[in-house]
N, C-alpha and C positions, 0 to 999 in steps of 0.2 A: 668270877666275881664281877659284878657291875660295877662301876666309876660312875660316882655320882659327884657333879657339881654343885655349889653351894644353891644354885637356881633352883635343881632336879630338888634338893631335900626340902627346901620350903615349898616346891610342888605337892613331894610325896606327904610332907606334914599336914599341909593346909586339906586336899581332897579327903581326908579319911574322915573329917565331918565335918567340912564346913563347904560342899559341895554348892554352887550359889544354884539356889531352884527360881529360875530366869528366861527368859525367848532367848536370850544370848547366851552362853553359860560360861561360852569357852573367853569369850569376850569377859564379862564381868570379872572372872579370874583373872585374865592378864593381867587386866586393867590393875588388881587387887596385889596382885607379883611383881607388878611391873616389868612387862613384859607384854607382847603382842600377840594377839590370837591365834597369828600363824604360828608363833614359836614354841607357843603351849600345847598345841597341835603336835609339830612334831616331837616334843619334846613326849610327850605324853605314848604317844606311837611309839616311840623307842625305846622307851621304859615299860612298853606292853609287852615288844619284841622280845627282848632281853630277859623279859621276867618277872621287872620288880613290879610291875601293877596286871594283875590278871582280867581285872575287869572295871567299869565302873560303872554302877547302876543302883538304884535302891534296892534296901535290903523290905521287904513289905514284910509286915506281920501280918501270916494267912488268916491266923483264928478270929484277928479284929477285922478282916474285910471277906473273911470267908473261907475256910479251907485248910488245909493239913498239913504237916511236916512229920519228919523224922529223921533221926539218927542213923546212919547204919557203919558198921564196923566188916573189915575183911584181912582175911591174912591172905595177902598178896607174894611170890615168890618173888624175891630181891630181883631177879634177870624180868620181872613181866610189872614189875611199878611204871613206869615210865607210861609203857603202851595201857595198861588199867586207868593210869589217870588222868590220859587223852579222852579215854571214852568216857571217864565218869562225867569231865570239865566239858564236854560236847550237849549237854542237856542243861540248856538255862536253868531249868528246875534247881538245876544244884548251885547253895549260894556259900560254903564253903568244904574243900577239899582238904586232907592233911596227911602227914606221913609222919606217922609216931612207932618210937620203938613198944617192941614187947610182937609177942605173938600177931595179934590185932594189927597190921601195921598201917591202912589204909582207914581212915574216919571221915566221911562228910554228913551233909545234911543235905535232905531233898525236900521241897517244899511246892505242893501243887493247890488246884481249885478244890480236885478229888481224891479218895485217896487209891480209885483205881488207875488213877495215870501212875501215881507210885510206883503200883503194881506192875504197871506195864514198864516202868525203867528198871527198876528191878530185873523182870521175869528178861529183858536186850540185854540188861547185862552180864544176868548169869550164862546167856544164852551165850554171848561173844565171848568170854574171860573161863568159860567153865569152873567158875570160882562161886563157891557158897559166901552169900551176904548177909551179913546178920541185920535183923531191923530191929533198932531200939526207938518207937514212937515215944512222940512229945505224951508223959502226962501232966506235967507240971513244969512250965518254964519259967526261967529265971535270965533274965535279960542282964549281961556284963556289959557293958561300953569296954572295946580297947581301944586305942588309939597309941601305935608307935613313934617312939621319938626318935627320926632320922635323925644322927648327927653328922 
């Protein structure tokens, strides 16, 4: 379990969307925390180590600046999650990863220019996992906002 201090939670709250888009970013944030750029720094690094923040980057909508996503689902063997979801989380392409019960247990979404780069992550990763992927392509999306509330 991570321990998170009352700083780390108003970090983890504030970044999930109110990322400052700035020359400084790490800076504006402190500044906004109360707290100093070095400290956001490592604080943010330790919180990557550990787990609770995977990544930070924009999420781009392909179809509005050009290009393709999809769904894919896999039933992954409980002893081989671990090592499947290093390789899946190894391809910027992919901007969320999940581990849901039921047969299916692995879900992300991959997101490229074209949809034969898909292809090609796809075709590495049945190749490495010898696991069948299923591809559910976008036809119709539907945009949630979540935003967790650290307490």
């Amino acid at each position: 379990m991570i321990v998170l201090d009352e700083t780390d939670k108003k970090i983890l709250n504030t970044i999930q969307l109110d990322f400052p888009m700035e020359t400084e970013p790490f800076q504006a944030l402190g500044n906004e925390l109360g707290i100093n750029e070095d400290e956001l720094i490592q604080r943010l690094e330790r919180l990557h180590d550990e787990g609770a923040v995977r990544k930070i980057g924009p999420i781009i909508n392909r179809k509005g600046v050009g290009g393709t996503s999809t769904l894919i689902a896999v039933n992954v063997p409980d002893e081989m999650v671990d090592d499947v979801a290093g390789y899946i989380n190894a391809y910027h392409e992919v901007s969320h990863n999940y581990l849901r019960p039921g047969k299916y247990n692995v879900w992300f979404t991959v997101a490229a220019p074209e949809r034969k780069r898909i292809d090609i992550i796809l075709d590495e990763l049945r190749e490495r996992t010898g696991l069948e992927f299923i591809d559910l392509p976008t036809k119709r999306l539907f945009k949630i906002g979540v935003k967790f509330d650290i307490r």
